[in-house]
N, C-alpha and C positions, 0 to 999 in steps of 0.2 A: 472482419468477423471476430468478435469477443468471445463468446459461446464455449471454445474449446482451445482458446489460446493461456499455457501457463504463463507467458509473460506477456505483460501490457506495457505498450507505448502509451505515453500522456494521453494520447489523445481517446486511447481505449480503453482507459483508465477512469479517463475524466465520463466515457460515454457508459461505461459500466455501471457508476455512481452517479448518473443523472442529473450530470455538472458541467459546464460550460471549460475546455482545456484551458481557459484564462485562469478560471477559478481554481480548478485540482493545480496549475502552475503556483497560483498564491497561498493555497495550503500549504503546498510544496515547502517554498521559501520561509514561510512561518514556522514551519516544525509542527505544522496538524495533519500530515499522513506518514505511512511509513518509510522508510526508506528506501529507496528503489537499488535494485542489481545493476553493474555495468557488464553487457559483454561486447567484447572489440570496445565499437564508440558508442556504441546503443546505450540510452539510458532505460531500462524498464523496470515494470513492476510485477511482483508475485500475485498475482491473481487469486492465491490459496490464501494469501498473506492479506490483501483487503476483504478477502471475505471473512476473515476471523477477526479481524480490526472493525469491521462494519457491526458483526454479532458482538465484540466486545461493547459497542457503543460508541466509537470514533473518538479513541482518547489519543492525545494530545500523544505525538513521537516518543517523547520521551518517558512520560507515564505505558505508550506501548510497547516500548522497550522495556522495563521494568517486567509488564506483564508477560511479555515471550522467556526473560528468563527465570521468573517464577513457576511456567508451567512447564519449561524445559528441568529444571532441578526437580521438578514433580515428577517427571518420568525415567529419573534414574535410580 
């Protein structure tokens, strides 16, 4: 269930975004999504964090990076 999960596995990451887990894996490796959390071995992702990356417009890792701390120095 995606719905009400703050972190996403691949696979409910990829079904979130309406993507095949091959493909959100080849973005992955690309540098065209964000960066996902480890906790223990799990690798997942912020669910709050693709949805403001999806509203931003799905910019490239690094141009997303740029943007989170642009809007983090805006709120101090």
């Amino acid at each position: 269930m995606v719905d009400n999960q703050l972190l996403l596995s691949a696979k409910d990451a990829a079904k979130l975004l309406g993507i095949s887990e091959r493909l959100y894996y080849s973005l992955h490796s690309s540098g065209k999504i964000p960066l996902p959390r480890r906790l223990n071995k799990r690798t997942l992702w912020s669910r709050k964090e693709l949805d403001a990356w999806v509203d931003a417009g799905c910019p490239a890792r690094e141009q997303w990076q740029e943007i989170k701390k642009a809007v983090g120095a805006n709120r101090n």
